[in-house]
Structures are given as structure tokens and as C-alpha cells.
C-alpha positions in Angstrom: 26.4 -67.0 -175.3 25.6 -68.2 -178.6 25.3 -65.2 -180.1 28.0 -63.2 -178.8 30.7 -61.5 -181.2 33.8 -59.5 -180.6 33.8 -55.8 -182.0 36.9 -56.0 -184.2 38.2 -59.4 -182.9 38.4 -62.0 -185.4 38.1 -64.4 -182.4 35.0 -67.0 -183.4 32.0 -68.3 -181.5 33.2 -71.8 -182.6 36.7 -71.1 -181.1 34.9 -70.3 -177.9 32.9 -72.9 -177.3 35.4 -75.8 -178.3 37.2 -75.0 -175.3 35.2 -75.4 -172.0 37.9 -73.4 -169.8 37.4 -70.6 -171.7 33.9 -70.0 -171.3 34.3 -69.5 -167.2 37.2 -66.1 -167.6 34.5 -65.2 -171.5 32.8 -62.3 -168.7 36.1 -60.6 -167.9 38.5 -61.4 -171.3 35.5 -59.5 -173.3 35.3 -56.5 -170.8 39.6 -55.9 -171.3 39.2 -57.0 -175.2 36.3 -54.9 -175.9 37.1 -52.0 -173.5 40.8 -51.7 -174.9 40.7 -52.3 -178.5 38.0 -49.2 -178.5 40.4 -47.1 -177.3 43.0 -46.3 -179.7 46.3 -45.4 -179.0 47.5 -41.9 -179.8 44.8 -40.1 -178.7 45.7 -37.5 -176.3 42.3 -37.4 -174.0 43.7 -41.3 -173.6 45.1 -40.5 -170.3 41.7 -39.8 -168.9 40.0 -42.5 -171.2 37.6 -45.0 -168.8 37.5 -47.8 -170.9 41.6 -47.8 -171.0 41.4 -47.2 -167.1 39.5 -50.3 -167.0 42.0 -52.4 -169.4 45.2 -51.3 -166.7 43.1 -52.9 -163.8 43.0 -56.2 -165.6 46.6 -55.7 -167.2 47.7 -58.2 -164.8 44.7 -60.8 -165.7 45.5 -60.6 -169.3 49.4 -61.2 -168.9 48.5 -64.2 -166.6 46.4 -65.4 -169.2 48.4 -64.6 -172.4 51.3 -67.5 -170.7 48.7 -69.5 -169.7 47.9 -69.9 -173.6 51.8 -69.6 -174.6 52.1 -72.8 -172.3 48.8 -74.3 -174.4 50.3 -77.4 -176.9 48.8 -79.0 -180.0 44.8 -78.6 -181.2 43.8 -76.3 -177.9 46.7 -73.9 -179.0 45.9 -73.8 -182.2 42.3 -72.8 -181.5 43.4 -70.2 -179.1 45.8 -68.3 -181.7 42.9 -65.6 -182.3 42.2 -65.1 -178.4 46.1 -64.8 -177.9 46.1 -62.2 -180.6 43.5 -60.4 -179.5 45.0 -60.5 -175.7 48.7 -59.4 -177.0 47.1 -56.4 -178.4 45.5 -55.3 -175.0 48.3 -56.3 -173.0 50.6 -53.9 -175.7 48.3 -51.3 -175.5 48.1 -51.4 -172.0 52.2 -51.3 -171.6 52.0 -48.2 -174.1 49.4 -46.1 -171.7 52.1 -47.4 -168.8 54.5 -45.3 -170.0 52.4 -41.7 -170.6 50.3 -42.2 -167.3 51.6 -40.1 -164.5 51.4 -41.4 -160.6 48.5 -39.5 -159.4 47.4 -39.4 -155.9 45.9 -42.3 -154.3 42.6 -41.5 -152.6 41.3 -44.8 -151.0 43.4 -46.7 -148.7 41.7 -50.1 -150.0 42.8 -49.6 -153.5 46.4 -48.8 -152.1 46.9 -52.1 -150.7 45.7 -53.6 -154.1 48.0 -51.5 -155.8 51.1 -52.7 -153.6 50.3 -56.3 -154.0 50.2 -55.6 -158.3 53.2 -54.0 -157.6 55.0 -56.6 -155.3 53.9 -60.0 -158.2 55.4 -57.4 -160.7 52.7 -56.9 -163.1 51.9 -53.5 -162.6 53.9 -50.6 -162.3 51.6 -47.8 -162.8 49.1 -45.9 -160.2 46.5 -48.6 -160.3 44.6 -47.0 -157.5 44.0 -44.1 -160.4 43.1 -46.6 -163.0 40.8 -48.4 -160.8 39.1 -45.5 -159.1 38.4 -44.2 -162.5 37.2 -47.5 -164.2 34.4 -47.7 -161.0 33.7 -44.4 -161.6 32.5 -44.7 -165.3 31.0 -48.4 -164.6 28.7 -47.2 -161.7 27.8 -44.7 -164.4 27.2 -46.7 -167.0 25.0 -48.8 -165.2 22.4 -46.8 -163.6 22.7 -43.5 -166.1 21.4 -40.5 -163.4 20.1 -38.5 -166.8 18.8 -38.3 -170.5 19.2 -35.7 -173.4 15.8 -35.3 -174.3 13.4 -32.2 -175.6 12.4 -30.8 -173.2 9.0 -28.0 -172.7 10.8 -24.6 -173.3 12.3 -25.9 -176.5 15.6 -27.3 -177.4 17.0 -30.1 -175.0 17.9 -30.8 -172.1 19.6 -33.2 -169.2 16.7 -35.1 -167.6 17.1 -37.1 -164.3 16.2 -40.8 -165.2 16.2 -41.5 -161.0 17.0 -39.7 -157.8 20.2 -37.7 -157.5 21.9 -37.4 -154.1 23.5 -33.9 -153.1 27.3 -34.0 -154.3 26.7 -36.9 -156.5 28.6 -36.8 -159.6 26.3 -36.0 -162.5 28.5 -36.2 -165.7 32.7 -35.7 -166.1 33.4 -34.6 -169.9 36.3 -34.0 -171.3 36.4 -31.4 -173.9 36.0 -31.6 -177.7 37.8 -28.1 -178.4 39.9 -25.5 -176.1 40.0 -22.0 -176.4 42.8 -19.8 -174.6 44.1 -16.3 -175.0 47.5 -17.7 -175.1 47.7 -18.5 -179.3 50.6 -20.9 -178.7 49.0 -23.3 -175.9 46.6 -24.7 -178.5 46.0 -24.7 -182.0 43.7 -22.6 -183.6 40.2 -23.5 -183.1 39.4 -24.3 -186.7 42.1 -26.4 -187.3 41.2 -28.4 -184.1 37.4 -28.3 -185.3 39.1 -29.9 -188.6 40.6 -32.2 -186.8 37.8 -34.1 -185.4 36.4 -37.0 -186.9 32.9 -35.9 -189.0 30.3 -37.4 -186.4 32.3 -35.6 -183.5 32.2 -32.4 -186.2 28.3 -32.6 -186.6 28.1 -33.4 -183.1 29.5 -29.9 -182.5 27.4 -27.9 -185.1 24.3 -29.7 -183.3 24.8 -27.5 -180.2 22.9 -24.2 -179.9 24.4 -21.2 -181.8 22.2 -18.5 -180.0 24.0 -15.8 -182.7 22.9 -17.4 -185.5 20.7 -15.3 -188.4 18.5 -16.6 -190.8 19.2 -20.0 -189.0 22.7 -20.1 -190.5 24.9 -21.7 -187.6 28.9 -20.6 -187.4 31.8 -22.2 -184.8 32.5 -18.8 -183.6 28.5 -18.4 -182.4 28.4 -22.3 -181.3 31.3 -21.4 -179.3 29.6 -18.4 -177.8 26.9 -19.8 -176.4 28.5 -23.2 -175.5 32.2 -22.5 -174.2 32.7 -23.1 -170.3 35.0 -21.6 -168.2 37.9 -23.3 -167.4 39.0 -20.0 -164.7 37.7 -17.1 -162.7 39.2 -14.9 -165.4 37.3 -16.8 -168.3 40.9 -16.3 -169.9 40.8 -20.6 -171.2 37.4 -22.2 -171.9 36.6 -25.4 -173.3 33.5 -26.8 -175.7 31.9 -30.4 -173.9 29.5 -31.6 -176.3 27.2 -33.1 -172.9 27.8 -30.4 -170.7 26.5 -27.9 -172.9 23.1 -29.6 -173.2 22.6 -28.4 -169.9 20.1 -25.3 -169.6 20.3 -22.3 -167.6 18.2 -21.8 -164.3 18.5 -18.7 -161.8 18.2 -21.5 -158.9 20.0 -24.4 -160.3 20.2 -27.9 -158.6 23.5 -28.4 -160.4 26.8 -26.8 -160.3 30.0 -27.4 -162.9 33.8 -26.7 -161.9 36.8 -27.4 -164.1 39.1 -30.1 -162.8 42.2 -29.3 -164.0 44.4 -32.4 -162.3 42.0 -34.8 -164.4 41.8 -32.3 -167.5 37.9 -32.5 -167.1 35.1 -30.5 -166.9 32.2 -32.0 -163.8 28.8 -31.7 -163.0 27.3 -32.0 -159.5 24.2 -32.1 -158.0 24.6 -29.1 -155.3 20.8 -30.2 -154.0 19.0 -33.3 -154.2 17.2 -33.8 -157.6 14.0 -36.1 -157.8 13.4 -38.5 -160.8 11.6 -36.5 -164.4 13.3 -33.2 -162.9 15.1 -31.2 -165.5 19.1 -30.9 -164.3 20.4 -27.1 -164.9 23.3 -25.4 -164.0 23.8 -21.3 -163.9 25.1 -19.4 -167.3 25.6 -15.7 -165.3 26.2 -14.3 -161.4 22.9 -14.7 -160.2 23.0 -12.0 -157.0 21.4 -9.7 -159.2 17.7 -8.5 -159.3 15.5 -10.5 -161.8 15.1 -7.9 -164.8 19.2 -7.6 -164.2 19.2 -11.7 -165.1 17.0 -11.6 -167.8 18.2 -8.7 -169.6 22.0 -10.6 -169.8 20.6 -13.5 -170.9 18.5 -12.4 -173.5 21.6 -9.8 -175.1 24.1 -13.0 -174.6 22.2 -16.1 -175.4 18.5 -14.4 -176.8 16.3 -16.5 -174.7 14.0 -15.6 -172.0 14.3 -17.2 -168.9 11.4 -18.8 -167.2 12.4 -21.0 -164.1 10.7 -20.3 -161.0 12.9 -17.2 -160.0 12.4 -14.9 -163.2 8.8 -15.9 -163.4 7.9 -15.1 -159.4 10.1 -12.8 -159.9 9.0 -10.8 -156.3 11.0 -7.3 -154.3 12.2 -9.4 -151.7 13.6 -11.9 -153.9 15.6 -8.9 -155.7 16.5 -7.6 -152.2 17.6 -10.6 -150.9 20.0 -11.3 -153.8 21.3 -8.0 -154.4 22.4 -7.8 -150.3 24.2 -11.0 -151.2 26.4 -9.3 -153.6 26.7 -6.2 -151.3 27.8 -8.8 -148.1 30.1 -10.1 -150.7 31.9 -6.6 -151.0 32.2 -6.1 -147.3 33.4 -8.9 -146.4 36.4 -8.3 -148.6 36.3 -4.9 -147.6 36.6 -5.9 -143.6 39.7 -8.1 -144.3 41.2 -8.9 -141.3 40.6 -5.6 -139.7 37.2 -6.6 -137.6 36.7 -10.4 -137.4 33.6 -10.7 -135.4 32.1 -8.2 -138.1 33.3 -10.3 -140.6 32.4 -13.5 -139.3 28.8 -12.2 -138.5 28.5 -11.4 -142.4 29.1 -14.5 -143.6 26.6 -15.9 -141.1 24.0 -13.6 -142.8 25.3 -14.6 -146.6 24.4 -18.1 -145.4 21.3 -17.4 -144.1 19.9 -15.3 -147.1 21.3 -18.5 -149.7 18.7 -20.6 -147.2 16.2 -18.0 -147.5 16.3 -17.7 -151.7 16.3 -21.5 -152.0 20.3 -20.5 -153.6 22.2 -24.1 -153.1 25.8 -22.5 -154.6 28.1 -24.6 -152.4 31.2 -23.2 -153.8 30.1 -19.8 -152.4 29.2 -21.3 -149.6 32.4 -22.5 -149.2 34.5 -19.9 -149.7 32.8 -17.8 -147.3 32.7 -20.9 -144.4 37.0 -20.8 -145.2 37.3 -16.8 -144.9 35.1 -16.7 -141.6 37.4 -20.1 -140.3 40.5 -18.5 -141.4 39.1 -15.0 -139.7 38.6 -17.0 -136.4 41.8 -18.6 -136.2 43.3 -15.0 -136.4 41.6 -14.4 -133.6 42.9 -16.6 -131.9 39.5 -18.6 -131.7 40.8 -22.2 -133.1 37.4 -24.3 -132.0 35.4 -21.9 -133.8 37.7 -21.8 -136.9 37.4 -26.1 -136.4 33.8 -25.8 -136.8 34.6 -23.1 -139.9 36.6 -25.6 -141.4 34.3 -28.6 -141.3 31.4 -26.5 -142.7 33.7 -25.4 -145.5 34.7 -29.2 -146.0 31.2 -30.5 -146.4 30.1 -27.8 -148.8 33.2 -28.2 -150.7 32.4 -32.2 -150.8 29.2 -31.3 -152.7 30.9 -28.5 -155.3 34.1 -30.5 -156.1 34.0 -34.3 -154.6 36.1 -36.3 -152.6 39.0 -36.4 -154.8 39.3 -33.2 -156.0 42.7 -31.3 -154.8 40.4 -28.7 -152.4 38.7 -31.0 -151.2 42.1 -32.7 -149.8 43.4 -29.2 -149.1 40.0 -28.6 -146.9 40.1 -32.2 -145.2 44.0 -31.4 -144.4 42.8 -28.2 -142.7 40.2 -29.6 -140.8 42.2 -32.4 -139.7 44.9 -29.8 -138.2 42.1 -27.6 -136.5 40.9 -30.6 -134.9 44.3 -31.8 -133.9 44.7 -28.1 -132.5 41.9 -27.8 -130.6 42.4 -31.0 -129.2 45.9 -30.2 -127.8 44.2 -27.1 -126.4 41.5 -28.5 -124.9 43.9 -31.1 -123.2 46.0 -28.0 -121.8 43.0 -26.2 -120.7 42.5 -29.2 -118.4 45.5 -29.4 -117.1 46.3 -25.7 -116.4 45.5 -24.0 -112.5 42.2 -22.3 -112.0 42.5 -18.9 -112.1 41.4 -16.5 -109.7 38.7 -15.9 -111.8 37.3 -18.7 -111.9 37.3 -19.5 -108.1 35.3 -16.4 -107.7 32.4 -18.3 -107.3 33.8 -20.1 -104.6 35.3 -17.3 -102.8 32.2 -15.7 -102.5 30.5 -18.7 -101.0 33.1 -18.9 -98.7 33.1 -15.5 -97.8 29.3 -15.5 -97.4 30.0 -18.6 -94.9 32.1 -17.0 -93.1 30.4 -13.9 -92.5 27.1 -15.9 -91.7 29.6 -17.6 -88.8 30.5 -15.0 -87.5 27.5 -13.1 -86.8 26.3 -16.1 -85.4 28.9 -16.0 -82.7 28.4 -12.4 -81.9 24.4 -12.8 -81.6 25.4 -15.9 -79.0 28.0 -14.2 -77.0 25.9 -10.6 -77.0 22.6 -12.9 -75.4 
């Protein structure tokens, strides 16, 4: 178009349009140019960078391209010497990210068989399955944005939904601005990261919420404290995601975040489906706890007072309900392996009282559904630890997504239980009846033959 211009390209309109078979491949040379040449290279979030995900996919375009205008003679070559810059520099900083990206797992059989043929012509040698499934990722994103920051009634902001979420759709992936540890050696300190940062990202950071704060005087150590997210059960490595901690706390949350550490990023999900204006939230504290319990931590940690729905109809049943899910909890652990239809009947009734409170916390519910399939299989019971296994599998497909590491685990499982009860049923089939089960028969017969015989004896006795 005529008013289109290249962020940091010195590449001109006139250049453009002075050459007609340039204008058709404009759509897709902008995307690598722009897409790459924001990225810089260095950075050490770059392996995980979406824009430089995008730039691999087309390395092979742009390398195609670049000879095509190497090959170029007299006035149209001449024209093209700012595009051929501009492509060099993608296609270099595409070979540089070649060499730090790792082969990940490849998660979509259709993307494989791209990624062979790239491989086969030579052009690419990295995981392009990775790069691609990340690029679509970001892109679906991009283009139809599930939420807003925006202020929101009880004060402060919050994440919006701009349309309707699906369960287990993927809300935001972050990756984080600062890391804390216990370990002093694994990162740097925390103010010399903070120092780090360019000033925009700093601001960014001393934006967020310091709940600690006095006389409206905010410190890193408070923001920290109210914003850090747990990267463990043990809380023993958190990280600080400038969009992830605009999301507010709700004692039934429609959202649920998990650390994925093979991507190095922290994800949101929608663990319930989430209509368009509705205000996403996620949980800050264990929320099988009665509601004064809830309230009182979150006003001595973070000095607000919660409102959602489950604080403010706060009712004795509610408490009840939540405080037996914390006490099945314990027994279930307690049981072990020592009484597994005990066990197994307890995490029906944990699942029942998460439908009953309106609690959608699939990575509880997933846990449990993995203990009572792994209980059954003990047992000796391998349909019912099948049908353990899939329940598992789909509440795990809302908590962590299709390509996260449990998830595969999970499907793998499933798959095996299937396979195995399958090969059992098939047995079944082909074993003998038993004498048990010809009982039924027997007894007929028996009954027959009885019947017979008094019949004989009634004839011969008249």
C-alpha cells in the first residue's frame, strides 16, 4: 500500500513499487522482516520469542528469496540492494537462533511432515514443528485477543474477556520479567536484574500493586510480595509476569495458572467457560477453607477484602462443604494403598462436593481421577483404572493443554490402559465358561429333568 513503511528498514515505498514482482510476496517478506528485526539477538527469553518463532517458519522463504535477488542483474538489482539487506539480516538472525534452539518434542503429526520436507530441500535444520506450533499460537492470539487490562469495579485492574472463552482455552503464556529462587547462585540478585531492564519494562514493574506499601510509597521487595507466582509446590522459585499479575483473586475462579517449565513460561487457562464483559480471575490461597479462614489471609497478605460471590454468600454449608474437601484430601493420603474401594469412593465424593461448590480446580481434579486410576489398577481392576485414566486426561487437558509434558504422560497412560483392557477383554472371550457361569443353565436343566421325570412316574402310576 501506498502508505506502508518498514520499522527500522531503510527499504523505500518507491523501491517497492518499481518492481511489480515484489508487490505479490510484500504480505509475507513484511511479516519475516518486521517480526525478526524486533527481536533482537542476545536476549535470553529469545528462545521462547513468537515473533522469532515466526521468522524460522519462513527461514526457508527468505533464503529462496535472498538467491532469487543475488541472481537479479542491472537496474532491478540495484533497486533491490535495501530489500536484500534487510532479508540477509533475517536470514542471519534466523541461522543464529538455529544454533541455541533445542529439538523439542513434536506434537502434531501434520507439522512433522512439514518439518521433514524443510529438512529433506535442506533449508531447515531445526525443530520447525516447535517454531511453527508456537508462531500459530501467538498469531491466533494476536488476532482475536480473549481479554483487556482495564479498571475494573472493586478498584485497581483487571483481565476482562473481550469474547467467549472455551474451557481449557489458553488465556495468556508470559514469560517472566524477574526470578526469584532460594538458591543465590541460579540467578542474580533481584535488584541487579530489576537494573537490568530497560526503563519502560522498569516502570512497568513499579506499576504493579505493592499491597505493603505505606504512605503510598511502593518498594520491589513489596511489588514482589504481592505479585511473585509460584513456579513449585514448595514456592521455593517464583517468578514476576507483568500480565499475569493483573489478574485478581476470586475464591471460585474461572481461571487457573501452572508454570511450564519445558517452555520456561508461566500459563493461564480457562478451567470453566467464561462469557464475553466477565472479569477473568485466578486463586491467590488454598481455597478448602471456611470463608472468614479466606478472608482473614488475604487481608494480613495482600490487605484487601474479598468480595466475589463466595465470601460475600458466604453460607455453613458452603464452609462445610469446603472444609470436608480438605479433610477427604487427608484421608485419601492417609488410606494409601491399604483399602482401595475406600479410597476410590473418596475421591468420588471430592468430585462430587467441587460440583456441588461450583469449584472448577481441574488440576485437583486431576490428581485425585490419577490416584483412584492408579488405586484400581492395584486392584487388579484395569477397565475401571481405563476409565480413571481418561477422566484424569481430560481434566488435565483443561489445567495444562495439549502439549504440556502431563498431559503426554496422561495420554501415554490412557493409551496403555486401553490397550490393556482391550487384550483382556479379547481373553475374556476366548477363555472356557466356568462352572459358574453355566449355573444358570444347570439349573434349567436340572429343573427339566426333574419335570420329566415326574411326568413318567404320574403316567406309569395311572
Amino acid at each position: 500500500s501506498s502508505g506502508f513503511k518498514w520499522p527500522r528498514c531503510p527499504i523505500t515505498h518507491h523501491a517497492v513499487t518499481r518492481q511489480p514482482h515484489l508487490l505479490s510476496l510484500m504480505p509475507r517478506i513484511r511479516s519475516i522482516g518486521t517480526r525478526s528485526s524486533q527481536c533482537p539477538v542476545g536476549n535470553h527469553q529469545h528462545d521462547n520469542h513468537p515473533w522469532t518463532a515466526n521468522a524460522l517458519v519462513h527461514k526457508p522463504f527468505v533464503g529462496n528469496f535472498i538467491r532469487r535477488l543475488k541472481r537479479a542483474s542491472g537496474p532491478r538489482r540495484s533497486e533491490s540492494a535495501a530489500l536484500l539487506a534487510i532479508l540477509t539480516s533475517a536470514w542471519v538472525r534466523c541461522s543464529h537462533l538455529q544454533r541455541r534452539l533445542q529439538p523439542r518434542r513434536n506434537l502434531d503429526g501434520r507439522i512433522g511432515r512439514r518439518a521433514s520436507k524443510l529438512g529433506a530441500d535442506g533449508e531447515a535444520v531445526i525443530d520447525v514443528g516447535m517454531a511453527e506450533q508456537l508462531a500459530s499460537e501467538t498469531r491466533d492470539r494476536d488476532k482475536v485477543a480473549c481479554f483487556r487490562v482495564d479498571h475494573v469495579e472493586e478498584g485497581g485492574f483487571g483481565a476482562i474477556a473481550t469474547r467467549d472463552i472455551a474451557a481449557g482455552e489458553l488465556v495468556t503464556a508470559e514469560t517472566p520479567t524477574l526470578y526469584m529462587t532460594s538458591e543465590s547462585a541460579k540467578y542474580p540478585p533481584i535488584q541487579v536484574q530489576f537494573d537490568a531492564l530497560p526503563t519502560s519494562t522498569q516502570n512497568s514493574v513499579m506499576a504493579l500493586h505493592d499491597s505493603l506499601s505505606s504512605n503510598g510509597e511502593k518498594s520491589l521487595e513489596g511489588i514482589i510480595g504481592t505479585n511473585a507466582h509460584c513456579r513449585n509446590e514448595q514456592c521455593s522459585e517464583s517468578v514476576i509476569c507483568l500480565l499475569c499479575s493483573r489478574f485478581n483473586h476470586s475464591c471460585t475462579p474461572n481461571c487457573e495458572q501452572n508454570w511450564d517449565e519445558e517452555r520456561g513460561m508461566l500459563t493461564i487457562l480457562a478451567s470453566t467457560r467464561i462469557r464475553d464483559g466477565e472479569q477473568l480471575c485466578i486463586s491467590y490461597l488454598e481455597l478448602r477453607r471456611t470463608a472468614a479462614d479466606r478472608v482473614g489471609e488475604l487481608w494480613e497478605r495482600y490487605h484487601f477484602q474479598c468480595n466475589c460471590c463466595a465470601c460475600a454468600g458466604a453460607s455453613a454449608a458452603s464452609d462445610h462443604r469446603r472444609v470436608r474437601l480438605m479433610e477427604l484430601d487427608g484421608q485419601i493420603a492417609l488410606l494409601g494403598g491399604n483399602d482401595t474401594r475406600r479410597s476410590i469412593r473418596l475421591v468420588t465424593d471430592t468430585l462430587e462436593l467441587l460440583d456441588s461448590e461450583g469449584l472448577h480446580l481441574n488440576d485437583l481434579r486431576q490428581r485425585e481421577c490419577s490416584h483412584a486410576s492408579r488405586l484400581a489398577m492395584f486392584s487388579g481392576c484395569v477397565d475401571e483404572a481405563r476409565i480413571w485414566a481418561e477422566k484424569a486426561l481430560s481434566y488435565c487437558l483443561l489445567f495444562y493443554g495439549p502439549g504440556h509434558a502431563e498431559t503426554l504422560r496422561l495420554r501415554q497412560e490412557a493409551e496403555d490402559l486401553a490397550h490393556q483392557s482391550r487384550i483382556a477383554g479379547a481373553s475374556d472371550d476366548k477363555r472356557p465358561p466356568s462352572l459358574l457361569g453355566m449355573m444358570p443353565m444347570l439349573t434349567c436343566l436340572s429343573a427339566l429333568c426333574v419335570a420329566l421325570i415326574a411326568v413318567r412316574l404320574f403316567g406309569a402310576h395311572h
